[in-house]
Backbone and ligand atoms as CSV (ligand in chain L), in Angstrom:
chain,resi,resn,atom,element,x,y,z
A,1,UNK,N,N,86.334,126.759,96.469
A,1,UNK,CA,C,87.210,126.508,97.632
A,1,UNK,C,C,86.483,125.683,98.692
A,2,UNK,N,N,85.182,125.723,98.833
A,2,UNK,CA,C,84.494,125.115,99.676
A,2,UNK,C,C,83.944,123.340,99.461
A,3,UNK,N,N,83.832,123.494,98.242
A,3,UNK,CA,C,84.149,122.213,97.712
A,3,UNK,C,C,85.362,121.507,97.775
A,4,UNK,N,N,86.427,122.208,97.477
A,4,UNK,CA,C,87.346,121.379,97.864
A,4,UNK,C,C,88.109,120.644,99.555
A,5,UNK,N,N,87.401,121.970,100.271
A,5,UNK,CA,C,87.194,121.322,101.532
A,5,UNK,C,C,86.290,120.185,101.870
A,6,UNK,N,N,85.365,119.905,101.457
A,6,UNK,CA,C,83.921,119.392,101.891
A,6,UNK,C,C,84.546,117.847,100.993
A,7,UNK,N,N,85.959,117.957,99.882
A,7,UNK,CA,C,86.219,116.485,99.281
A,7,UNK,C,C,87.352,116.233,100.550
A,8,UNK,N,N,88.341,117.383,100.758
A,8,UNK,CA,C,88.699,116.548,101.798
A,8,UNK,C,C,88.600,116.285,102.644
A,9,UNK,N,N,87.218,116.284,103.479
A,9,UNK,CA,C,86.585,115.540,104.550
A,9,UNK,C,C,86.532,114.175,104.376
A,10,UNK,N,N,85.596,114.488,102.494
A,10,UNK,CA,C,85.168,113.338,102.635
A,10,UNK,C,C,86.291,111.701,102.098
A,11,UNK,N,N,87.315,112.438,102.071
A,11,UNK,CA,C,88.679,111.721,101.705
A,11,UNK,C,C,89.251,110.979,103.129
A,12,UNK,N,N,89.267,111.921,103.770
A,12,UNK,CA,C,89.262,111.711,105.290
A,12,UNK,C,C,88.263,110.512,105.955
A,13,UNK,N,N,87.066,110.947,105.949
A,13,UNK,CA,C,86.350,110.209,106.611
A,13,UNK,C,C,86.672,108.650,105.515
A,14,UNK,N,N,86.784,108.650,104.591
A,14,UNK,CA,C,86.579,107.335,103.912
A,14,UNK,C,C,87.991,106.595,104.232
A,15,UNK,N,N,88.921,107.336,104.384
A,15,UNK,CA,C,90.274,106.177,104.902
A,15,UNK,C,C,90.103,105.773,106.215
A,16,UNK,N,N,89.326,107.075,107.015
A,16,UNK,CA,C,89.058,106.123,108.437
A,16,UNK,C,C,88.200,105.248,109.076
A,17,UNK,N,N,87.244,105.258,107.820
A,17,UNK,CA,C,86.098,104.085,107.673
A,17,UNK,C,C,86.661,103.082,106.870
A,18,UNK,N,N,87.496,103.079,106.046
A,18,UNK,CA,C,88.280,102.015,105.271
A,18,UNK,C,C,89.366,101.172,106.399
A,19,UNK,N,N,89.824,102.190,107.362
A,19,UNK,CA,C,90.777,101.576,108.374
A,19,UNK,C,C,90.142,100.777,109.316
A,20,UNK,N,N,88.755,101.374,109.870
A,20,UNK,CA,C,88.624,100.308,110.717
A,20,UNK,C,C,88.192,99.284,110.577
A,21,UNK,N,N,87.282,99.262,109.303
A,21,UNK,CA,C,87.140,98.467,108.381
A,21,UNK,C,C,87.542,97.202,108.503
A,22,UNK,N,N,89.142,97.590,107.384
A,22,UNK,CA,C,89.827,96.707,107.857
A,22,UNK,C,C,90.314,95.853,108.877
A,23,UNK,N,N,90.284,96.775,110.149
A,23,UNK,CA,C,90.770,96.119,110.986
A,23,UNK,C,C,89.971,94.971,111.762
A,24,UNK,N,N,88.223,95.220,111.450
A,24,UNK,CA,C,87.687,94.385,112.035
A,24,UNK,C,C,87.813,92.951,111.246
A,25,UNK,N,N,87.933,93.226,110.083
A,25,UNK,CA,C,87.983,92.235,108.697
A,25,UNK,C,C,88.749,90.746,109.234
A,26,UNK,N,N,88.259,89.773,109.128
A,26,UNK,CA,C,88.865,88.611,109.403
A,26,UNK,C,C,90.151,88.350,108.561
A,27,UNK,N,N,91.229,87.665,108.896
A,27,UNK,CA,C,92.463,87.282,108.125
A,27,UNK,C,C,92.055,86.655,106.548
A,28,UNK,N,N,91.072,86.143,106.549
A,28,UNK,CA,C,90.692,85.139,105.231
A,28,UNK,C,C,90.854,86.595,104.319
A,29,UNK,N,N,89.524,87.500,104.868
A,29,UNK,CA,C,89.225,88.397,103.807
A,29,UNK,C,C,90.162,89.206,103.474
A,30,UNK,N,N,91.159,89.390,104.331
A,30,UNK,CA,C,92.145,90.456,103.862
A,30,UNK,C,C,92.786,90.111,102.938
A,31,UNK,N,N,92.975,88.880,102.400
A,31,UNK,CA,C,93.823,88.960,101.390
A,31,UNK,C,C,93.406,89.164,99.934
A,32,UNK,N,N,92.052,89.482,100.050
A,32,UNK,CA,C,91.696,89.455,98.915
A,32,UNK,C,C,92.281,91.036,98.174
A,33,UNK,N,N,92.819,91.801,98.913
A,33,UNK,CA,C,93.189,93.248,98.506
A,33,UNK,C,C,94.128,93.010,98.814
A,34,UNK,N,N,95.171,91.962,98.205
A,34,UNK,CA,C,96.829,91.555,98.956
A,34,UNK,C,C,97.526,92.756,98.719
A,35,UNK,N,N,97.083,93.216,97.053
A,35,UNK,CA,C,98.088,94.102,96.449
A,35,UNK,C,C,98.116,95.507,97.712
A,36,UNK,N,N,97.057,96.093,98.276
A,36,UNK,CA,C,97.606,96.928,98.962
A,36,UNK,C,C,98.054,96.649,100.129
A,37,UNK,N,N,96.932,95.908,100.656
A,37,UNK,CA,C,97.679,95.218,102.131
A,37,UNK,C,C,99.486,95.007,102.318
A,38,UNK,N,N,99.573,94.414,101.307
A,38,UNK,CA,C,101.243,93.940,101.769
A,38,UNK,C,C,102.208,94.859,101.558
A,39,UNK,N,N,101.871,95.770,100.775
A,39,UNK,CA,C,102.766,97.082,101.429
A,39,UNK,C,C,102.881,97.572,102.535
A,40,UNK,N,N,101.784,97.686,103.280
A,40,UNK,CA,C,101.190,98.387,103.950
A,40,UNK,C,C,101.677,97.797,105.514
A,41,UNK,N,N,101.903,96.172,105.126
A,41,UNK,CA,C,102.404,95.420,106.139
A,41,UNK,C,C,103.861,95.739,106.127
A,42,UNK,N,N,104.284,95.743,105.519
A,42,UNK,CA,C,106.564,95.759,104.882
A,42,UNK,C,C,106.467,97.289,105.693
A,43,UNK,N,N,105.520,98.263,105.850
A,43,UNK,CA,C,105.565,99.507,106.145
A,43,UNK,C,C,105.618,99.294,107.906
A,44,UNK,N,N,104.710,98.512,108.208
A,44,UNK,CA,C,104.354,98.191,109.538
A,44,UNK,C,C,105.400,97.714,110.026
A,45,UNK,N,N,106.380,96.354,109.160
A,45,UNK,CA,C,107.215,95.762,109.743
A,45,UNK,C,C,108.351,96.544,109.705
A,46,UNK,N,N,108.811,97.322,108.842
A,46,UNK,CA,C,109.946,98.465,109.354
A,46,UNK,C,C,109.701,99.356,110.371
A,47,UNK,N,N,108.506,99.850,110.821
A,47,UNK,CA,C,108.349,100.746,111.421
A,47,UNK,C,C,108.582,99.835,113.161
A,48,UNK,N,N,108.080,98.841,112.886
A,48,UNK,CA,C,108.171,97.672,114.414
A,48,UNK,C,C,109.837,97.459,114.442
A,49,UNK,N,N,110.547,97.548,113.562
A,49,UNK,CA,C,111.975,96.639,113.503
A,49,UNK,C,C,112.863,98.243,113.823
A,50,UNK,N,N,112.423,99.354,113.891
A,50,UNK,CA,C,113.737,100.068,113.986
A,50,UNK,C,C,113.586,100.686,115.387
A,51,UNK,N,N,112.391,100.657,116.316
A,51,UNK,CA,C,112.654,100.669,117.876
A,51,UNK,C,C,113.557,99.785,118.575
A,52,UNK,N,N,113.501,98.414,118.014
A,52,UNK,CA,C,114.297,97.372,118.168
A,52,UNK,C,C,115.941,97.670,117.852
A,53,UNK,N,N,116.041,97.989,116.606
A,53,UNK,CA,C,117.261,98.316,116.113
A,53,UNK,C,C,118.003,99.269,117.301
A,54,UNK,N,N,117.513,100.019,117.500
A,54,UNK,CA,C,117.943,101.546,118.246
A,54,UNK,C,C,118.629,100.955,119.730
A,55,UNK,N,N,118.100,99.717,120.060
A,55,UNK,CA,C,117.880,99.087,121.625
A,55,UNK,C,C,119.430,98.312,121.819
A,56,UNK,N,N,119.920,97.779,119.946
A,56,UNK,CA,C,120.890,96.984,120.476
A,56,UNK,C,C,121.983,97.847,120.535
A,57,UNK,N,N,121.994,98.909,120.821
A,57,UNK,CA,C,123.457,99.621,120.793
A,57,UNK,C,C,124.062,98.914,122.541
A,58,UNK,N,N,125.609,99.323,121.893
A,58,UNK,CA,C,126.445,97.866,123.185
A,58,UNK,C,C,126.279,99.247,124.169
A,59,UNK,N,N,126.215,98.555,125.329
A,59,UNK,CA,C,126.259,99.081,127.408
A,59,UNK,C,C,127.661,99.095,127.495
A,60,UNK,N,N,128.187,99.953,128.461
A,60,UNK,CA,C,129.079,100.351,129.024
A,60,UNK,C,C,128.724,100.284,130.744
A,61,UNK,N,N,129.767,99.627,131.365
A,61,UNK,CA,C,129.182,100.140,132.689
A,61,UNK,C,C,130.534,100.937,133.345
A,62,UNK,N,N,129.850,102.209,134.072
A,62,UNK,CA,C,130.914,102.564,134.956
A,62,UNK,C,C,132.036,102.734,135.594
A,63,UNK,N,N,133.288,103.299,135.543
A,63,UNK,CA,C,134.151,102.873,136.206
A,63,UNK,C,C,134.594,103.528,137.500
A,64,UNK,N,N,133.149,104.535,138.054
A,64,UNK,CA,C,133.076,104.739,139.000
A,64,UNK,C,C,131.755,103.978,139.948
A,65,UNK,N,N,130.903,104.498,139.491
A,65,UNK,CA,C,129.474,103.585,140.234
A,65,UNK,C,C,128.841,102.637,139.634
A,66,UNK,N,N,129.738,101.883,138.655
A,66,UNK,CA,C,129.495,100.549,137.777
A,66,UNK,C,C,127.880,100.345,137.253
A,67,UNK,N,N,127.453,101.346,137.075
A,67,UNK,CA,C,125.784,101.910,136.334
A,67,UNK,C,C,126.239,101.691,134.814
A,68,UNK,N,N,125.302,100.981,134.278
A,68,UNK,CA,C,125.570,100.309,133.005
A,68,UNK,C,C,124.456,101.887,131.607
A,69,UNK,N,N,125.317,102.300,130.958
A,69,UNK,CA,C,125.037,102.934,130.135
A,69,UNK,C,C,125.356,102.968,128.573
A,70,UNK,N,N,124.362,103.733,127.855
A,70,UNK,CA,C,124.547,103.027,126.346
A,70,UNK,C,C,126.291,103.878,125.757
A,71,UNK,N,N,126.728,103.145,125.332
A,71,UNK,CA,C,128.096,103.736,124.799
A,71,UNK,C,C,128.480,104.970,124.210
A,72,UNK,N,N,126.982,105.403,123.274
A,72,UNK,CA,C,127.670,107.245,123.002
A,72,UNK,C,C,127.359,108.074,123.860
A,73,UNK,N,N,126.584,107.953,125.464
A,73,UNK,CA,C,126.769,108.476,125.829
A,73,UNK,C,C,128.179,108.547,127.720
A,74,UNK,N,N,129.085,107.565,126.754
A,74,UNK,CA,C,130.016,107.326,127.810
A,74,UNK,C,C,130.992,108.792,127.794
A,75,UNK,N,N,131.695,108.809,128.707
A,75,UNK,CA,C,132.755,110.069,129.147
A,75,UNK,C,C,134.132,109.233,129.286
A,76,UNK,N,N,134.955,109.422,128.543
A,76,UNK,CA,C,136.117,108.308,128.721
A,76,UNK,C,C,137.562,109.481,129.241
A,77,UNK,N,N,138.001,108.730,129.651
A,77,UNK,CA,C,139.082,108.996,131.053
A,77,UNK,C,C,140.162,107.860,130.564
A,78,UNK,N,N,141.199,107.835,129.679
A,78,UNK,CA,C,142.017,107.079,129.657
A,78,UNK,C,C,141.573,105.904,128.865
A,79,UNK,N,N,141.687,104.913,129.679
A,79,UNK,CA,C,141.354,103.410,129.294
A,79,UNK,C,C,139.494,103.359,129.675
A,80,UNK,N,N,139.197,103.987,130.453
A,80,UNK,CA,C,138.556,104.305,131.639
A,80,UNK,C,C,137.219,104.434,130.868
A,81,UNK,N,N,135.479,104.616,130.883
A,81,UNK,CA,C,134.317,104.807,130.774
A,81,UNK,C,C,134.079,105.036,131.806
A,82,UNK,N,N,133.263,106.277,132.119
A,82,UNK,CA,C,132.214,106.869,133.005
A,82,UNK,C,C,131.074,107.287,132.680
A,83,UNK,N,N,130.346,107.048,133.515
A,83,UNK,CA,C,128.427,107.502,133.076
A,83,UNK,C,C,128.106,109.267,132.862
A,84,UNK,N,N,128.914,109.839,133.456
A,84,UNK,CA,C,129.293,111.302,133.430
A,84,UNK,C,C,130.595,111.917,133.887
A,85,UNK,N,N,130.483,113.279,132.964
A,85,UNK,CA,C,132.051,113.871,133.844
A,85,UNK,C,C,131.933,113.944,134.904
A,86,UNK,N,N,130.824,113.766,135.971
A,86,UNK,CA,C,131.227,114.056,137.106
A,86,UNK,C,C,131.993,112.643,137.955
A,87,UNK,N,N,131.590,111.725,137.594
A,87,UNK,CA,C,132.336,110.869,137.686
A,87,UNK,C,C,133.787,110.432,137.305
A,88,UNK,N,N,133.827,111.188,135.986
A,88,UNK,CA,C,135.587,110.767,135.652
A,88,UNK,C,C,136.134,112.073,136.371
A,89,UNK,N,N,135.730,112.937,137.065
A,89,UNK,CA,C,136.526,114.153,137.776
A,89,UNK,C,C,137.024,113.361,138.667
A,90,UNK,N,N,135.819,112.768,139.650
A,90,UNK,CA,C,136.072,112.118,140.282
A,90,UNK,C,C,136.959,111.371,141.237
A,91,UNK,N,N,136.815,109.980,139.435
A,91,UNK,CA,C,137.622,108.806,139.850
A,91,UNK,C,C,139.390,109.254,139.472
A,92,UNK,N,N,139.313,110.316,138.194
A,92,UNK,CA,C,141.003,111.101,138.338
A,92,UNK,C,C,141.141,112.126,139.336
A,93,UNK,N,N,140.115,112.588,140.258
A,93,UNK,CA,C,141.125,113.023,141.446
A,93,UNK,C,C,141.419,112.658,142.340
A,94,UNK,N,N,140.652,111.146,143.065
A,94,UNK,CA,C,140.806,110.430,143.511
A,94,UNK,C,C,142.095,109.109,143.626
A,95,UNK,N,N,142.542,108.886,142.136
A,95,UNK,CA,C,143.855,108.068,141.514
A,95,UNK,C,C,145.176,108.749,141.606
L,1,ZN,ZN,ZN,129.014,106.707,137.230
C-alpha cells in the first residue's frame, strides 16, 4: 500500500515537471510531440470557447428602470420585460 502511494507521487510530480516543462519549451520544439500536444490544445480551445458561448445570450432591458438584463432571467408582465417582480408589481400598479 505504501508503494503504491510513493508511485503516485511520483506520477504526480512527473506531470508537473512535464507541464512546466512544456510550458517553458519554445514553439519549434513543441511540435515534435504533436500527437499529444494537439489534443491537448482542441481541449484548451473548447474550454476558452464555452465562457464565450455562455456571454452571447440576447439582453433584455427594462420596462421599468430600462437596466439591461440577460433574458432568462426576465419577469414578463404582458407584452412587458422586467428586471424583477418588483418591478412588474410596480409598473402594473402604477398602469
Ligand atoms: Zn427594473
Amino acid at each position: 500500500m505504501k508503494l503504491f502511494l510513493w508511485l503516485c507521487l511520483a506520477v504526480l510530480v512527473y506531470l508537473a515537471l512535464r507541464k512546466s516543462f512544456r510550458a517553458n519549451m519554445p514553439p519549434s520544439n513543441r511540435n515534435q510531440d504533436s500527437a499529444n500536444t494537439s489534443q491537448e490544445d482542441w481541449r484548451e480551445d473548447q474550454f476558452v470557447q464555452n465562457p464565450s458561448a455562455k456571454q452571447v445570450e440576447s439582453m433584455l432591458s427594462c420596462a421599468h428602470c430600462q437596466v439591461y438584463f440577460p433574458a432568462s432571467e426576465s419577469v414578463q408582465r404582458g407584452n412587458l420585460h422586467y428586471c424583477c417582480a418588483e418591478h412588474a408589481d410596480i409598473a402594473s400598479k402604477t398602469s
